[in-house]
C-alpha positions as CSV (number, residue, x, y, z in Angstrom):
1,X,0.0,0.0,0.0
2,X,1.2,3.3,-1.3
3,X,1.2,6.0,1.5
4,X,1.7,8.5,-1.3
5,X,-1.7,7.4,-2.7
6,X,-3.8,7.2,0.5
7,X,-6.5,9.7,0.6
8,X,-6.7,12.9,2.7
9,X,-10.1,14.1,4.5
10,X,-9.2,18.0,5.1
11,X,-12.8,19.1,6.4
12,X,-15.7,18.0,4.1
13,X,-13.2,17.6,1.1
14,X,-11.5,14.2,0.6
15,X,-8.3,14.4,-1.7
16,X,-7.8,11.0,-3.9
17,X,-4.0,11.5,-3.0
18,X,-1.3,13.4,-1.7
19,X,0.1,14.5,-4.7
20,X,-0.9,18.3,-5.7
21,X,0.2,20.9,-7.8
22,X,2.0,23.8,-6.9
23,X,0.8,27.3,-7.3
24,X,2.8,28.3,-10.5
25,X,2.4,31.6,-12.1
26,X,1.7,31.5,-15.8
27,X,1.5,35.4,-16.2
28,X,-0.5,34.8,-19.4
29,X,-4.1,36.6,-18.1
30,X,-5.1,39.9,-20.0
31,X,-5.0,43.4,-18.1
32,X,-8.4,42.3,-16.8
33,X,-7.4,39.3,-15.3
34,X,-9.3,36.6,-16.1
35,X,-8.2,33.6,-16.5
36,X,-8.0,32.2,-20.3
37,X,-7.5,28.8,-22.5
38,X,-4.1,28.4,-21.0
39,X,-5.6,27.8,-17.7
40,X,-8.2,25.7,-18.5
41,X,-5.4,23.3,-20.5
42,X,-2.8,23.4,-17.7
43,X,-4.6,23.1,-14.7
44,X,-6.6,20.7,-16.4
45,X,-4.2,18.6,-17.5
46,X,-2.8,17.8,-14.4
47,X,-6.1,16.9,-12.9
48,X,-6.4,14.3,-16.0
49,X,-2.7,13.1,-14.7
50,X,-3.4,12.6,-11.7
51,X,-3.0,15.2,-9.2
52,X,-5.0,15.0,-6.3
53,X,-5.5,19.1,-5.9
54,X,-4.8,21.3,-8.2
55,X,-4.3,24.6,-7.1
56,X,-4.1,27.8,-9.5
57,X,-1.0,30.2,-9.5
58,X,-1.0,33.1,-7.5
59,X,-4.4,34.7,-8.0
60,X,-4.5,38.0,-6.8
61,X,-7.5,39.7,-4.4
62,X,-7.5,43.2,-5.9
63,X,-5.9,44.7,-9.3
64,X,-3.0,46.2,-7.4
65,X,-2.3,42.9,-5.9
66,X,-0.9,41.2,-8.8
67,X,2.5,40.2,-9.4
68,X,2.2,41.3,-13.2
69,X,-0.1,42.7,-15.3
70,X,-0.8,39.0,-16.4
71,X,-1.6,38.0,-13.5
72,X,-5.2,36.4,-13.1
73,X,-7.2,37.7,-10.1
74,X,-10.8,36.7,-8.3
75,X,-11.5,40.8,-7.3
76,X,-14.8,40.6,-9.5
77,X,-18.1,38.8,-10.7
78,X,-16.6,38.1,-13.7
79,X,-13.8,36.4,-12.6
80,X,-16.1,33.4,-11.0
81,X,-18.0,33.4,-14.5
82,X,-14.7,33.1,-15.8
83,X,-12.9,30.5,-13.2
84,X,-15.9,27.9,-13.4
85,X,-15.2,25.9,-16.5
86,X,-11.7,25.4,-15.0
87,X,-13.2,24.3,-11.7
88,X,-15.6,22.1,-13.5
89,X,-13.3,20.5,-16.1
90,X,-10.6,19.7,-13.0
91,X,-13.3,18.1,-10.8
92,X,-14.8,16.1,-13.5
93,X,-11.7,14.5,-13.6
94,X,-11.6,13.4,-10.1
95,X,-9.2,16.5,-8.2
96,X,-9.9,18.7,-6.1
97,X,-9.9,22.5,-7.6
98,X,-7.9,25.2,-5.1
99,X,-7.5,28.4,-5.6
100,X,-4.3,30.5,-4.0
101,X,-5.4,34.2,-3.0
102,X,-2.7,36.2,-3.2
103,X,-1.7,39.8,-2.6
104,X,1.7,40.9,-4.2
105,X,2.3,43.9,-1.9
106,X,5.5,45.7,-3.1
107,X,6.5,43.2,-5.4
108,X,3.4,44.4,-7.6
109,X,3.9,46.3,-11.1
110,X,7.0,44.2,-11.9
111,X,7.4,42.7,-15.7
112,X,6.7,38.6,-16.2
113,X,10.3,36.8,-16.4
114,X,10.3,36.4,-20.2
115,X,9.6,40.3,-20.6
116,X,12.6,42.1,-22.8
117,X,12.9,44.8,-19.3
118,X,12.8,43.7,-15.7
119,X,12.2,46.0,-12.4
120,X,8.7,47.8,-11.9
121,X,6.3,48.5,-15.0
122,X,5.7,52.2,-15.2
123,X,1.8,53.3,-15.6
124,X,2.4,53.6,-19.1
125,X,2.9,50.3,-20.0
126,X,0.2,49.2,-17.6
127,X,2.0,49.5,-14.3
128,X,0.4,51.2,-10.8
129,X,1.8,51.7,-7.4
130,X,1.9,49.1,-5.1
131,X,1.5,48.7,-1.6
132,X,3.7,47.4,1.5
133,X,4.4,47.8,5.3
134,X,6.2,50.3,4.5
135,X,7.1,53.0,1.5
136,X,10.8,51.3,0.6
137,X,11.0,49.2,-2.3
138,X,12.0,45.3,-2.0
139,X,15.1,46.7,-4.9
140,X,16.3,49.6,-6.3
141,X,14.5,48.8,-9.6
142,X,10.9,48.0,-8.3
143,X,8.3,50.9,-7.9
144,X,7.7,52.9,-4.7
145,X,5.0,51.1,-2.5
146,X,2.9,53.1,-0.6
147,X,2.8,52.7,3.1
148,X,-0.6,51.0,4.2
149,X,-2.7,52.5,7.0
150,X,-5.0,51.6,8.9
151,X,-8.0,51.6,6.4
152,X,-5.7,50.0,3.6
153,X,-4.8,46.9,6.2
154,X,-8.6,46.8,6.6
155,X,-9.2,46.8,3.2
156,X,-6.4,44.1,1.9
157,X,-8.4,41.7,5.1
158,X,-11.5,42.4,3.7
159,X,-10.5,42.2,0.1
160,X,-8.9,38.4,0.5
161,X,-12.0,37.3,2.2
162,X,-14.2,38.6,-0.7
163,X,-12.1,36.8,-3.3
164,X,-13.0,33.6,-0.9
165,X,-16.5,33.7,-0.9
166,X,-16.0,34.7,-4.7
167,X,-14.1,31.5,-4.7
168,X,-16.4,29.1,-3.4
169,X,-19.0,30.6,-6.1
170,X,-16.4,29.6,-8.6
171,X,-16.5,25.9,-7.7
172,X,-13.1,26.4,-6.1
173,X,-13.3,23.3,-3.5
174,X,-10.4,24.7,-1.2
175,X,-8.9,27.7,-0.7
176,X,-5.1,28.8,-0.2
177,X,-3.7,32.2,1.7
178,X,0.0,33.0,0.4
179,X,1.5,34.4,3.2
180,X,5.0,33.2,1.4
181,X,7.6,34.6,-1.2
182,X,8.2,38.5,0.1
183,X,4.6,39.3,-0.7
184,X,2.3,41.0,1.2
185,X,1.5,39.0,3.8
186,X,5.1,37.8,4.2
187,X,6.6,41.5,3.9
188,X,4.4,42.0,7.5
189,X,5.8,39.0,8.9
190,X,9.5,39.4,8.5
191,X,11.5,41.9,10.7
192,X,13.6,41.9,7.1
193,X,10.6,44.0,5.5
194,X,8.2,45.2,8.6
195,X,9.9,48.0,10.2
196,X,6.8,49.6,11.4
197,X,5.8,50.6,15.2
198,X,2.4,50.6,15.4
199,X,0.1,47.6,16.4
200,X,0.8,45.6,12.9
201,X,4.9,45.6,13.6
202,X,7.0,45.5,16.4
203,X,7.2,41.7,17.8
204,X,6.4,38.5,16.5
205,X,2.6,39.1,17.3
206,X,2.4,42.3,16.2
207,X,4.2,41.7,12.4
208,X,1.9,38.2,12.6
209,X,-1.2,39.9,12.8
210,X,-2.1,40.9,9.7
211,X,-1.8,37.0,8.3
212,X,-3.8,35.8,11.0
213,X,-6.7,38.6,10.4
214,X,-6.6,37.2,6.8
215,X,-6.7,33.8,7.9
216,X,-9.9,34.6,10.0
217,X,-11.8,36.3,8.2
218,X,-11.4,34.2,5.5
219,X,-12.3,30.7,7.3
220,X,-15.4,33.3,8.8
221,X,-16.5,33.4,5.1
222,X,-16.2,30.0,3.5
223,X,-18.0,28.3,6.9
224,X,-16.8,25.2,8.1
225,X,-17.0,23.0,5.7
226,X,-14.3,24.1,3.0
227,X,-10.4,23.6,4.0
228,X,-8.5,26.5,4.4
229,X,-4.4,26.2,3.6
230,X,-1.5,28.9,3.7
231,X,1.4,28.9,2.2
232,X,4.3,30.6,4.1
233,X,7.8,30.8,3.9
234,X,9.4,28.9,6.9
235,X,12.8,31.0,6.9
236,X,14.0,34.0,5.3
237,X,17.2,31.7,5.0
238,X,19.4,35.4,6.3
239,X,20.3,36.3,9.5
240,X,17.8,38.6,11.3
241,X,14.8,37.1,9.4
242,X,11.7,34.7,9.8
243,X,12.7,31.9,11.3
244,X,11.5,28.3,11.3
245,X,11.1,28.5,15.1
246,X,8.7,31.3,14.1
247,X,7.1,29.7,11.9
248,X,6.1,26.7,14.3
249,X,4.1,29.6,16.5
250,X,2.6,31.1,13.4
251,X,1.4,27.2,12.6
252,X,-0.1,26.5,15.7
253,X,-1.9,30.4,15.5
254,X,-2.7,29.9,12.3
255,X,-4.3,25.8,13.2
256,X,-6.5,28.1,16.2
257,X,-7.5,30.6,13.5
258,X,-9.2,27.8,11.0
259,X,-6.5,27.0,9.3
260,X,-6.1,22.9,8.1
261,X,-2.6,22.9,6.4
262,X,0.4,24.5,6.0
263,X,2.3,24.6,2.9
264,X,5.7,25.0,4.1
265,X,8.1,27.0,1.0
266,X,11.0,29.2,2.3
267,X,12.6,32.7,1.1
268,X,11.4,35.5,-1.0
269,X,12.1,38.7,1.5
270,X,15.5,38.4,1.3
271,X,16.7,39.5,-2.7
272,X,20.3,38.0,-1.7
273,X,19.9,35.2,0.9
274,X,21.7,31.8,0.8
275,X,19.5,29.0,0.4
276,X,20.8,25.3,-0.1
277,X,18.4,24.5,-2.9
278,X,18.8,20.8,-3.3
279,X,16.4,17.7,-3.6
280,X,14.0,18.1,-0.6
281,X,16.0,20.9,0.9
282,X,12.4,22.4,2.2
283,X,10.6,19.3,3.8
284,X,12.1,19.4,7.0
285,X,10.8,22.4,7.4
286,X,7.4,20.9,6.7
287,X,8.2,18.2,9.1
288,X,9.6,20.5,11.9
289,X,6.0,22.2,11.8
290,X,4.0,19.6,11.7
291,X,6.0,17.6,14.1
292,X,6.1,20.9,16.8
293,X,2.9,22.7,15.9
294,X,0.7,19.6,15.7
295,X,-1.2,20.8,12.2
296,X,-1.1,18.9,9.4
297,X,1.8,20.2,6.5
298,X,2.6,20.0,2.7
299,X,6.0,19.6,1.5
300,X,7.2,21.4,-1.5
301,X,10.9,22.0,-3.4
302,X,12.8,20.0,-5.9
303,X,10.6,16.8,-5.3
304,X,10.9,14.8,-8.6
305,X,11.1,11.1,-7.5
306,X,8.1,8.8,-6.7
307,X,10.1,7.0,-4.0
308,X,11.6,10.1,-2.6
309,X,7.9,11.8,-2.2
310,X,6.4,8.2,-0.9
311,X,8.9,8.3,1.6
312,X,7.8,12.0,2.6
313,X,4.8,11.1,3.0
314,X,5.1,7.4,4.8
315,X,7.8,8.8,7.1
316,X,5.4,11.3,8.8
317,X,7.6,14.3,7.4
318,X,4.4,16.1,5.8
319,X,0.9,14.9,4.9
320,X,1.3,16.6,1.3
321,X,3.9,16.7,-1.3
322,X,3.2,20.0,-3.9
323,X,5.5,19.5,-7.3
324,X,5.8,22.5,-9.0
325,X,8.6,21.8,-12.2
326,X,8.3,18.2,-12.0
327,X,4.9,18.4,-13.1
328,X,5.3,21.3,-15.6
329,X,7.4,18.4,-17.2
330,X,5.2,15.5,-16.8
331,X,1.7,16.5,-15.8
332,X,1.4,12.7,-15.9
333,X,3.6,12.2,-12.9
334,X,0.9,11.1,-11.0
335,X,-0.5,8.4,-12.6
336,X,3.1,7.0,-13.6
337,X,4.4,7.1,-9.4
338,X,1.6,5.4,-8.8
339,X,2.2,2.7,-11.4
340,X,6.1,2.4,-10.0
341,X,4.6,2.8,-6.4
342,X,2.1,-0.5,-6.8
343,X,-0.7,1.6,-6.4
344,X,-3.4,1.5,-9.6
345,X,-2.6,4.0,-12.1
346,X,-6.4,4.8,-13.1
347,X,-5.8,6.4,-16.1
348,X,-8.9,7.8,-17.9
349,X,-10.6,5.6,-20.3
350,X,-10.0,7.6,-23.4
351,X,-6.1,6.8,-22.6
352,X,-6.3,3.3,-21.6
353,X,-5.5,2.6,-25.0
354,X,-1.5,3.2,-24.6
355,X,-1.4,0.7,-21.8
């Protein structure tokens, strides 16, 4: 028996395995946001490999919020018109649709990777000013963020909620908070990027604040039946950052707040930390968390082998394994580890041909 492909009862929702796909921006979306063909082929391909969940890419909660002007969002009525053949096609094939809100605080207005320019786009070309902790930008090339105030931190809590409820409409089966990556939610956690004094900075429960509003109010709007995950980075990897012993308080805070998993992924705040990228070089931070914070985990960097995520999984080092490359390479990984695993492949009957 396959540990890998076990189910996993997270509330009312039942994944048919712990395999899911990582949140992967595709920065192909219009100025508008909505999603388009590409995401109903790639998210829907993996759900015909195999993938238990299938989460979207970073999906912002307001226009500002995005990463890029490609970036899709769920900030508007259209977008659940626009989301729910996506959610419908990956269900009918047996996963479990998620959608990750996402807000990219003052690493907004920046150009998608394959752009001829990098740094901030200006408002000619599309660009606006983003928003942060504070008014310095993460580097010198990136636009000017506004410091939030009181109202705007009210507004970004209010706004990720929204794009829940707007996410349940969409058929969205489980929802994600990133609080990872140096983006909005992370830029108030770290002492790297919050340098403010008032009630939302300061300590470890002061900069934790704002994520745990968020997580709140967002489990107060999709009711107790839909699971609520977060993805945050367990270290900064730099000295004088997020640590992973923080990250074991925000766990169990985050656990008391709703919250059913935790995606554990790592840097982002830092533009030049040191991090020992290697196979698995994030899941014992996944395991440390779930081990001392008592709340279930997924495991996610640089896992490409079927034995290596089985082993993950069986040895009680996360309850989740996310691939992110390995399945933009094979979105059939699923279906083949569980074939080399000696669990039944279940490949869909218009394939069965090839086997």
């Amino acid at each position: 028996m396959s540990s890998l492909f076990t189910p996993l009862a997270l509330r009312a929702v039942t994944l048919p395995n712990r395999v899911a796909l990582a949140p992967m921006c595709q920065y192909s979306a219009g100025p508008d946001g909505l999603p388009t063909d590409w995401h109903r082929v790639h998210l829907g391909s993996r759900a015909v490999g195999g993938a238990g969940l299938v989460l979207t890419e970073a999906t912002a909660v307001v226009p500002e919020g995005r990463i890029s002007p490609q970036d899709v969002g769920l900030w508007s009525d259209a977008h659940v018109d626009a989301w729910r053949p996506v959610t419908a096609f990956v269900a009918a094939q047996g996963a479990v649709p998620a959608v990750q809100l996402a807000h990219a605080g003052f690493k907004a207005s920046t150009y998608r990777p394959w752009a001829p320019r990098r740094g901030g786009v200006p408002d000619a070309e599309g660009g606006w000013t983003p928003v942060g902790p504070g008014a310095e930008p993460f580097v010198p090339d990136y636009r000017v963020p506004t410091a939030l105030d009181e109202a705007g931190i009210a507004g970004v809590v209010e706004a990720f909620a929204t794009a829940a409820g707007r996410a349940v409409d969409a058929g969205f089966a489980a929802v994600e908070i990133h609080a990872a990556h140096g983006y909005l939610l992370h830029e108030f956690l770290s002492p790297l990027t919050n340098h403010r004094a008032d009630g939302w900075g300061g300590d470890r429960a002061g900069r934790m604040r704002l994520a745990l509003e968020v997580a709140r109010a967002v489990r107060a709007t999709v009711g107790e039946s839909v699971p609520v995950l977060t993805r945050i980075s367990a270290t900064d990897w730099t000295e004088g950052g997020w640590t992973v012993e923080d990250s074991v308080a925000l766990a169990g805070e985050l656990a008391a707040a709703g919250v059913d998993l935790v995606d554990a992924s790592s840097g982002g705040a830092a533009p030049r930390a040191t991090i020992p990228v290697g196979p698995g070089y994030q899941v014992p931070l996944a395991a440390r968390i779930r081990r001392e914070a008592g709340v279930a985990t997924g495991a996610v960097g640089l896992i490409v082998e079927p034995e290596q995520a089985e082993q993950i999984v069986a040895g009680g080092e996360a309850d989740l394994v996310l691939l992110g490359r390995e399945l933009l390479r094979d979105p059939y990984w699923p279906r083949r580890a569980a074939a080399k695993l000696g669990a039944t492949p279940d490949w869909p009957a218009q394939y069965e041909r090839a086997f």
